[in-house]
C-alpha distance (Angstrom), angle and dihedral (degrees) to the residues before:
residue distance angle dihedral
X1 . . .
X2 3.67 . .
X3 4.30 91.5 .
X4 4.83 82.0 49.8
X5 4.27 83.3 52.5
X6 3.84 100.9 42.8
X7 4.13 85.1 44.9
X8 3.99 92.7 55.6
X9 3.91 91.1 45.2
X10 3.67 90.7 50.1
X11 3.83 88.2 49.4
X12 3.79 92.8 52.0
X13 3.70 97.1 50.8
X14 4.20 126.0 88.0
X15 3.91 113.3 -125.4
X16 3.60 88.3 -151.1
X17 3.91 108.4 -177.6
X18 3.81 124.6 -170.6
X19 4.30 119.5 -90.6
X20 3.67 82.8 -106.5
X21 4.32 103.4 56.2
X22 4.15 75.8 39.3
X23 3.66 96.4 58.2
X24 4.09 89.9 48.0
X25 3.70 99.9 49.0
X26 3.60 115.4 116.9
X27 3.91 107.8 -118.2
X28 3.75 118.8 -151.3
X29 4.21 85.6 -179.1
X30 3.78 140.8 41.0
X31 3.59 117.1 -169.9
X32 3.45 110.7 -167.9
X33 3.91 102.7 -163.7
X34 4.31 94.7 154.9
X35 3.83 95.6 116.0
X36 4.11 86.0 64.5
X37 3.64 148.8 92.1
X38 3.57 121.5 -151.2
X39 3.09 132.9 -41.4
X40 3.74 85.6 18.5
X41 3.77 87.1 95.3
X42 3.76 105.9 45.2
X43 4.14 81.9 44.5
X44 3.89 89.2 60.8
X45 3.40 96.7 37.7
X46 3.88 89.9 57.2
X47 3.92 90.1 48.7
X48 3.80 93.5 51.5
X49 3.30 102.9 42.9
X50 3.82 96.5 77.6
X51 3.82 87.8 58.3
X52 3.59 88.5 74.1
X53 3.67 142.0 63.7
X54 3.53 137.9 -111.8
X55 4.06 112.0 -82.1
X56 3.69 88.7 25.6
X57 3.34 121.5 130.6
X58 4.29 129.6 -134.7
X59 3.78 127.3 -160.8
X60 3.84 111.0 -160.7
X61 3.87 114.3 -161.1
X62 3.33 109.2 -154.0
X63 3.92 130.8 158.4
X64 3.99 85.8 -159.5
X65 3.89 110.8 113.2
X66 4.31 88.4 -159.6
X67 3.93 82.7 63.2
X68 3.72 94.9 73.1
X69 3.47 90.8 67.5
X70 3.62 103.9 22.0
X71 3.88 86.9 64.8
X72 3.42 100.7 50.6
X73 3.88 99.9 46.9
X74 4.33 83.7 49.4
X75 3.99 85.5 60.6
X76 3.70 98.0 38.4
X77 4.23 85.4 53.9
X78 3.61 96.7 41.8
X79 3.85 100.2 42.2
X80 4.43 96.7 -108.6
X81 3.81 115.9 130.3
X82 3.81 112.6 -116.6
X83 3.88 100.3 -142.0
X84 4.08 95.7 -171.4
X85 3.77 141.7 -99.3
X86 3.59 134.4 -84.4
X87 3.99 110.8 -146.5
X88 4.03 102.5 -142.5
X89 4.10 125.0 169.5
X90 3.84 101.9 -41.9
X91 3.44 100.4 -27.8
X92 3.70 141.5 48.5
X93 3.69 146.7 -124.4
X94 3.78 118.1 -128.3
X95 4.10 124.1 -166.3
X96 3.19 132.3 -152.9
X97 3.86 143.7 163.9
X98 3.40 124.5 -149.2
X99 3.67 128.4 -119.5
């Protein structure tokens, strides 16, 4: 029982890593999502992310402001670890590992 709760608080909490550990993580996928509104992003992040393995990590571009959090609360339900975002020029670069 204890192992079940310390699992769903590890789920519900951000990793959150600085701009710097985020611009050095090794990428396995790019998900260029720019060209949308939302939920355009979230909607291609949930396609790609079965392309890729567990442990691997997936940057989502996206010049949507709603992805920042829509991201993050898609991990925390579905067991990924948000890693952060990196704000660049007029857009930003979201991490994520999955599950």
């Amino acid at each position: 029982m204890l192992s079940k709760t310390f699992r769903a608080l590890k789920a519900k909490q951000s990793i959150s890593m600085t701009n710097e550990e985020l611009k050095s993580v090794s990428v396995t996928k790019s998900i260029d999502a720019r060209g949308t509104a939302c939920p355009g992003p979230l909607l291609e992040a949930k396609k790609a992310i079965g392309t890729i393995e567990s442990g691997d990590v997936m940057e989502i571009l996206s010049a949507d402001e709603g992805t920042k959090v829509d991201i993050p609360k898609w991990c925390n339900k579905q067991g990924h670890e948000y890693l952060g975002a990196v704000e660049e020029n007029g857009y930003f670069k979201i991490y994520m590992k999955k599950k």
